[in-house]
N, C-alpha and C positions, 0 to 999 in steps of 0.2 A: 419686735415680735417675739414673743414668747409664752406661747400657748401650752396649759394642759402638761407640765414639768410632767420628765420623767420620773422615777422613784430614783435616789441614789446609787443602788444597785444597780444599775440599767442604766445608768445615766454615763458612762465612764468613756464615753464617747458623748462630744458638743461641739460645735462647730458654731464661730463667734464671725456676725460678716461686719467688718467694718467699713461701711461706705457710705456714699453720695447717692443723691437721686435715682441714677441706674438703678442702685440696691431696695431704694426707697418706694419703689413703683410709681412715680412720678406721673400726674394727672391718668391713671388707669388706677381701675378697684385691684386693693392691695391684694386680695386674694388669687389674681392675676398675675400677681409680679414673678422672676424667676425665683427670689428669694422664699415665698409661699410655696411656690412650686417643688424647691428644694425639701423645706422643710417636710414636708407630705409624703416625699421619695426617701429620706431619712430615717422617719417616724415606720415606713411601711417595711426597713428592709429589716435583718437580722443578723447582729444584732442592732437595735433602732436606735437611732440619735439623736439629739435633742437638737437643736435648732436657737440662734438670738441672732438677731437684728439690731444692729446698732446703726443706722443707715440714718443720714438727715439729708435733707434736700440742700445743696449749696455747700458741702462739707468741703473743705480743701484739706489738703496733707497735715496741713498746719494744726487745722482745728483736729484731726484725727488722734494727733500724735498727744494732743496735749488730752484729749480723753479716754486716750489708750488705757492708762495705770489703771482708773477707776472702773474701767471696764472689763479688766483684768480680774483682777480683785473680787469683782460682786459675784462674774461669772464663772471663773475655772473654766477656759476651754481648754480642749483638749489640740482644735485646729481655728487659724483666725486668716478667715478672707479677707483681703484689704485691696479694697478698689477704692483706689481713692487717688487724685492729682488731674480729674476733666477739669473740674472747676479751678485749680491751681494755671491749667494753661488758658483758660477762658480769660482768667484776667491779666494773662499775658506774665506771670512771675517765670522769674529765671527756671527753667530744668535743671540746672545746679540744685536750687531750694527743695525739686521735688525730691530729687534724687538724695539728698540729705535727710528728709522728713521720711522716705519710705526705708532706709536703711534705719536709721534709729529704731523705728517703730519695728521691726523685722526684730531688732538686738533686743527690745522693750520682751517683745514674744516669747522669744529663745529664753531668756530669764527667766520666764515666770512657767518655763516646762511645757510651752505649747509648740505645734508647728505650724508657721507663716508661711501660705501664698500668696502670690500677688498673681494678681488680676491686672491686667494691662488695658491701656482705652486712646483711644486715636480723638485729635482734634478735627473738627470742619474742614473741607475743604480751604475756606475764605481767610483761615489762617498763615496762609503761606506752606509752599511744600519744605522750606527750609526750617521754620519753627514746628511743623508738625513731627516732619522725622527726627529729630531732636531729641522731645516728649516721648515718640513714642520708642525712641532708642532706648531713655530712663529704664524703663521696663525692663527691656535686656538685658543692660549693663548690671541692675542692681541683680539680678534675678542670677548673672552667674557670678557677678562678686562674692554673694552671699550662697551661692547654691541654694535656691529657693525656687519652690514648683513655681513652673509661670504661667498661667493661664494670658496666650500673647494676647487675645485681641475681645475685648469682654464680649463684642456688639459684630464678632465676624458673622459673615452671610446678613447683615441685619441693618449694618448704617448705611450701605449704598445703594440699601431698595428702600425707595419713598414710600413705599405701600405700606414697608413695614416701621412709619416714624412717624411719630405726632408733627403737626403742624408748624413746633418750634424747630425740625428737624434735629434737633438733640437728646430726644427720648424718645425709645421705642411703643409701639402698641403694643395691647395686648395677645393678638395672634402671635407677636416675634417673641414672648418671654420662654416658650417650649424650645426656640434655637438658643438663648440665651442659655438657657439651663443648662445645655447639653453640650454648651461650649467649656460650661465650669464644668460640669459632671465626670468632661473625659480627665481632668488632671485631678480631681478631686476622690472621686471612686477608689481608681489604687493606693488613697492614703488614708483609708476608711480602716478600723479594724474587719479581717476575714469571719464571715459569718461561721457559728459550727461545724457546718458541711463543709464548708472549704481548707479551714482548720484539718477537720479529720482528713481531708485529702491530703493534705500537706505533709502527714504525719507518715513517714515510710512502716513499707511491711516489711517484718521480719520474714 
């Protein structure tokens, strides 16, 4: 997703989401998804921020990390969401693997002058409670190896109500993407540049 660029000027704030379906809006209109949603709250605040989606459906760590550079590169962000590793436990790979593919790609970020969050994401129940907590330990662990904002649970208030989950119970509807948002929003917001007004507050009086 990348609508309607800002001018360069104005542009010096961008925020790059690297992920999977979650990010993808998966069987819901994309202009539902929370990633749309971001982009809109972005665009509206001051000063406004560009927005790109790099989300594909089925994306694991793996594929993330290896298209990390090039998306690096094309885009200049300034901050890169990376939710990425459902698909990585879905098919049962080690949490060692994740945990290796989301520290690289964090080290890929930091190089290239941007700032990395991770987004964090819990397995099905039907997983087992010992490979779930595992997974979603990763999260954690890499989030305070690296000092990196964590946004712990992408899908909190939102995976354990059926009302709010498609049929496959692994993606949300479209009602749940406003909690989703709001789940990024709160770790995401204080690492936004301060609009003017907040600026000049900041600035003490003589």
């Amino acid at each position: 997703m990348l609508c309607c660029p800002l001018p360069e000027a104005i542009a010096a704030c961008r925020v790059l989401v690297l992920g999977d379906s979650l990010s993808a809006a998966y069987g819901i209109d994309p202009r539902e998804g929370w990633v749309a949603l971001l982009e809109a709250r972005l665009r509206d605040r001051e000063p406004p921020c560009e927005l790109v989606n790099s989300s594909i459906p089925g994306e694991t760590s793996a594929g993330g990390l290896a298209r990390l550079d090039r998306a690096l590169e094309r885009f200049s962000p300034t901050i890169v969401l990376i939710e990425l590793g459902a698909n990585d436990g879905l098919r049962g790979l080690p949490p060692g693997r994740l945990r290796a593919n989301l520290e690289a790609m964090i080290r890929k970020v930091r190089r290239h002058g941007a700032l990395p969050v991770l987004i964090g994401v819990r397995l099905p129940p039907n997983y087992g409670p010992a490979y779930r907590e595992a997974y979603s330990a990763v999260y954690l662990q890499v989030a305070d190896r690296m000092e990196v904002p964590l946004v712990p649970r992408l899908l909190e208030g939102v995976g354990e109500r059926l009302e709010l989950m498609q049929g496959d119970g692994l993606h949300p509807r479209a009602q749940a993407q406003p909690r989703i948002l709001d789940n990024v929003w709160r770790v995401l917001e204080p690492l936004l540049p301060p609009s003017p007004r907040q600026a000049t507050a900041a600035v003490p009086r003589a």
